[in-house]
C-alpha distance (Angstrom), angle and dihedral (degrees) to the residues before:
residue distance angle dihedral
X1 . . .
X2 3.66 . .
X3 3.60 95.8 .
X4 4.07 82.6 53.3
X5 3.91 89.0 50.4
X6 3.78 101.1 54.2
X7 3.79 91.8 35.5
X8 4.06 83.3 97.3
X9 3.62 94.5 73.9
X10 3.76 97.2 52.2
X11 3.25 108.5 110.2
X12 4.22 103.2 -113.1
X13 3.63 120.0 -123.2
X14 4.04 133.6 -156.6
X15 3.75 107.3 -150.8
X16 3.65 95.0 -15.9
X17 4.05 89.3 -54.1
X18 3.66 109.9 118.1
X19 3.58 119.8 -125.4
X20 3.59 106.2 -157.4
X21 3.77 92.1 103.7
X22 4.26 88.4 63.9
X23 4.06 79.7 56.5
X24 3.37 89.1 57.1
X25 3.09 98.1 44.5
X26 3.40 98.8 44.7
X27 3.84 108.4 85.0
X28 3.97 98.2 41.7
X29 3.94 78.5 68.0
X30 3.73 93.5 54.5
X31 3.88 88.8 54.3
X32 3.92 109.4 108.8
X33 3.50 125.1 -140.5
X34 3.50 132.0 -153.5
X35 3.43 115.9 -89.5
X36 4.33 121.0 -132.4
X37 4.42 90.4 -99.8
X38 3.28 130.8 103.5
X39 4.19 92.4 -115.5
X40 3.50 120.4 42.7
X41 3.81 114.3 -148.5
X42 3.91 125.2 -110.3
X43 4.04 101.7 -78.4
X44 3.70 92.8 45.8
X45 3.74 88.2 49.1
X46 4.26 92.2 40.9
X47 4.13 82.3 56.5
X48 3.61 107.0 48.3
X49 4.20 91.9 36.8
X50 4.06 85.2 57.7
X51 3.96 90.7 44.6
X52 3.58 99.4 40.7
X53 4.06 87.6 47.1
X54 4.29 93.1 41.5
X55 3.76 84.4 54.8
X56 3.99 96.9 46.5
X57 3.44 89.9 47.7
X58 4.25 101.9 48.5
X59 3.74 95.2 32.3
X60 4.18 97.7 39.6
X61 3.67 93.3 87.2
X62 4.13 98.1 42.0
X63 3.49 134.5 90.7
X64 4.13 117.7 -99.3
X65 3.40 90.3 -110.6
X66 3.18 89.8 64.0
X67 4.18 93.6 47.3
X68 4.43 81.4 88.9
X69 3.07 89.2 85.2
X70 3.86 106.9 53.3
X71 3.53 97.0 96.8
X72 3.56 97.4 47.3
X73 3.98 88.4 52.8
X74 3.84 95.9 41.6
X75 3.78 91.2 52.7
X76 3.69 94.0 49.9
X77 3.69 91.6 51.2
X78 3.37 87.6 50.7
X79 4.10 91.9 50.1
X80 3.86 94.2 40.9
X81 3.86 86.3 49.7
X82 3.95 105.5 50.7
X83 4.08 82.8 34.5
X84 4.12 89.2 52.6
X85 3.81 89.1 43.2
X86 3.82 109.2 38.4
X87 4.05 84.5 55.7
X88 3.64 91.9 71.3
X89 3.88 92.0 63.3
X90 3.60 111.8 104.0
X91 4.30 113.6 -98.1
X92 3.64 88.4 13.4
X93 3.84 129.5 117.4
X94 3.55 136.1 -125.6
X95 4.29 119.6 -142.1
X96 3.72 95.3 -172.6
X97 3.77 91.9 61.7
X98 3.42 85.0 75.6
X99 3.55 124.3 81.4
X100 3.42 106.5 -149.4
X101 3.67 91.3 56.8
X102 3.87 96.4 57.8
X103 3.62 91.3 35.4
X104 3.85 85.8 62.3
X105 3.72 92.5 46.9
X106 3.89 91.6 47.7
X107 3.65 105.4 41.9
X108 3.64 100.1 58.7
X109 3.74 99.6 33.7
X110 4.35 86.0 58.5
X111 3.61 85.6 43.4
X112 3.72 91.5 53.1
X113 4.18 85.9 54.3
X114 3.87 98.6 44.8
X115 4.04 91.4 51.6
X116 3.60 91.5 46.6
X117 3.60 92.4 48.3
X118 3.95 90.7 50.7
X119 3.59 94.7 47.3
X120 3.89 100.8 45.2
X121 3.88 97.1 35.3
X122 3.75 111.8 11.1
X123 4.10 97.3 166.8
X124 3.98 88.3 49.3
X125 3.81 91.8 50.1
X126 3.52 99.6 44.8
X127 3.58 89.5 40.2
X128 3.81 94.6 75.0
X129 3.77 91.5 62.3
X130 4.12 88.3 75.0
X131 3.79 113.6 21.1
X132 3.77 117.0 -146.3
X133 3.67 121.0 -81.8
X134 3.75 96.6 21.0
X135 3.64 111.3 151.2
X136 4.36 116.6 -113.1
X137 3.65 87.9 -118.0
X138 3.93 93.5 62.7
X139 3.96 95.2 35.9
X140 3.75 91.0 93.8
X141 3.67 100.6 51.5
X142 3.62 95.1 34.3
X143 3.71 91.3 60.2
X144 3.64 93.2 47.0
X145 3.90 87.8 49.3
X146 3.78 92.9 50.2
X147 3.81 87.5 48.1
X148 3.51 98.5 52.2
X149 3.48 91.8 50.6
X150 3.59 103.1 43.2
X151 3.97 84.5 58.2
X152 3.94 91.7 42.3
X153 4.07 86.5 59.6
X154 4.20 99.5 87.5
X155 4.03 88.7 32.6
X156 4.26 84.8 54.6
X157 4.17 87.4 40.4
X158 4.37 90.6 52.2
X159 3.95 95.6 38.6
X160 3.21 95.9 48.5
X161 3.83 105.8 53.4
X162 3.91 91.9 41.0
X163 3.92 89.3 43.1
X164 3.88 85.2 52.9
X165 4.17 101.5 46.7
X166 4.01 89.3 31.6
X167 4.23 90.6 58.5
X168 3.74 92.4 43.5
X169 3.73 101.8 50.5
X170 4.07 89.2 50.0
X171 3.41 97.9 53.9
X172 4.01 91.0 46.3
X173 3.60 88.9 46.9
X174 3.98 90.3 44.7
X175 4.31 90.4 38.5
X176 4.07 83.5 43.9
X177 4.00 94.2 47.8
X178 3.80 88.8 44.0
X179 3.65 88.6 64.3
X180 3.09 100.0 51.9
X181 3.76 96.8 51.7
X182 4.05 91.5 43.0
X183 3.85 81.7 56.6
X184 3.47 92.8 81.1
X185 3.53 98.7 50.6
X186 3.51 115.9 26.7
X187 3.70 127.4 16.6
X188 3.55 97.2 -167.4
X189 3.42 87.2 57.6
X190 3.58 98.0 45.2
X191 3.56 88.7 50.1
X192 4.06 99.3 53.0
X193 3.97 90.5 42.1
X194 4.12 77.6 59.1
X195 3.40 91.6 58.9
X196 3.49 95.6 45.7
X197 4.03 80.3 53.2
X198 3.86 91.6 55.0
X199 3.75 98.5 44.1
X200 4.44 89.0 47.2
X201 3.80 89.5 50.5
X202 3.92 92.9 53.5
X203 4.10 89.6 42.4
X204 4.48 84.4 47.3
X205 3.48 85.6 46.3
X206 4.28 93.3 52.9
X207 3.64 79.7 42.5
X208 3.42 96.6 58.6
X209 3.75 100.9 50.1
X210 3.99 87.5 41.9
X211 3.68 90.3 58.7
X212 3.60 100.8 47.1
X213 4.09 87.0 49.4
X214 3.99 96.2 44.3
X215 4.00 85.2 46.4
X216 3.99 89.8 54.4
X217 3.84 89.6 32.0
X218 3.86 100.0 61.0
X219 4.29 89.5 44.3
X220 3.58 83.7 59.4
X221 3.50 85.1 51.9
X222 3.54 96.3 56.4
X223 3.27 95.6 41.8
X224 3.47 94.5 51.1
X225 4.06 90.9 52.1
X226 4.57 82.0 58.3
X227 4.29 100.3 45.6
């Protein structure tokens, strides 16, 4: 039964070929672009309002040198977004329940922050390892602390999306199996455990919008703490 349960996050396979590249894949296709007329029509419009107001609001209270990286934010949103959200279709898979993935999309992205913060501003960057005013006793442990956790940031970024989608589509598979089984007995049952269903789909689907924001949100962050 377990085995059955976590079976959802394997990554599926057509003739022993995996497929998790088409799921990649998958939602730069659904992007629209903007066709060669002077309106666009309502999608194209939807898109570039909710990118053009994403970016005004993450970038609005950074530095310009730090305006660079707007596209490369904005287009991950969009990617952790239609990823988050096509992976609560039915028969459909989810890459960002797997840790490795987001690991590799969070490790060199903080990376990219902390080097740019050393190179343009070395004595800011440094400077957060020991805040001013901390007495010598504590400057040994405080540096260690601020170490740890500077290191602990793209861990944090990676466990906490897949934590997030990987708890949500158990207990709708679990909630979804339950009615199944209650089917048989009680209908009333059956039929409130549905509702439960409904009302944890709409919460996983909040969740999977808030993730993909928070994700973006605390690179910005970082970023932010290096311009």
């Amino acid at each position: 039964m377990m085995a059955n349960l976590f079976d959802q996050f394997a990554s599926p396979t057509l003739f022993s070929v995996p497929l998790i590249l088409i799921a990649l894949l998958f939602p730069w296709l659904m992007l629209l672009t903007s066709p060669n007329t002077f309106l666009s029509n309502r999608p194209v419009q939807t898109q570039t309002w909710f990118l053009k107001t994403f970016t005004k609001q993450i970038f609005s209270p950074m530095t310009t040198a730090s305006h660079k990286w707007s596209f490369l934010l904005s287009s991950l949103m969009a990617f952790l977004l239609s990823i988050n959200l096509l992976g609560l279709l039915p028969y459909t898979f989810t890459p960002t329940t797997q840790l490795s993935m987001n690991l590799a999309l969070a490790i060199p992205l903080w990376l990219a922050t902390v080097l740019i913060g050393l190179r343009n501003q070395p004595t800011a960057s440094l400077g957060h390892f020991l805040p001013e005013g901390t007495p010598t006793p504590l400057i040994p442990i405080l540096i260690i602390i601020e170490t740890i956790s500077l290191f602990i940031r793209p861990l944090a970024l990676g466990v906490r999306l897949t934590a997030n989608l990987t708890a949500g589509h158990l207990l709708i598979q679990l909630i979804s199996s339950a009615t199944l089984v209650m089917l048989h007995t009680s209908s009333l049952i059956s039929f409130l455990i549905f509702s439960a269903l409904i009302l944890l789909t709409m919460l996983e689907i909040a969740v999977a919008m808030i993730q993909a924001y928070v994700f973006v949100l605390l690179l910005s962050l970082y970023l932010q703490e290096n311009t």
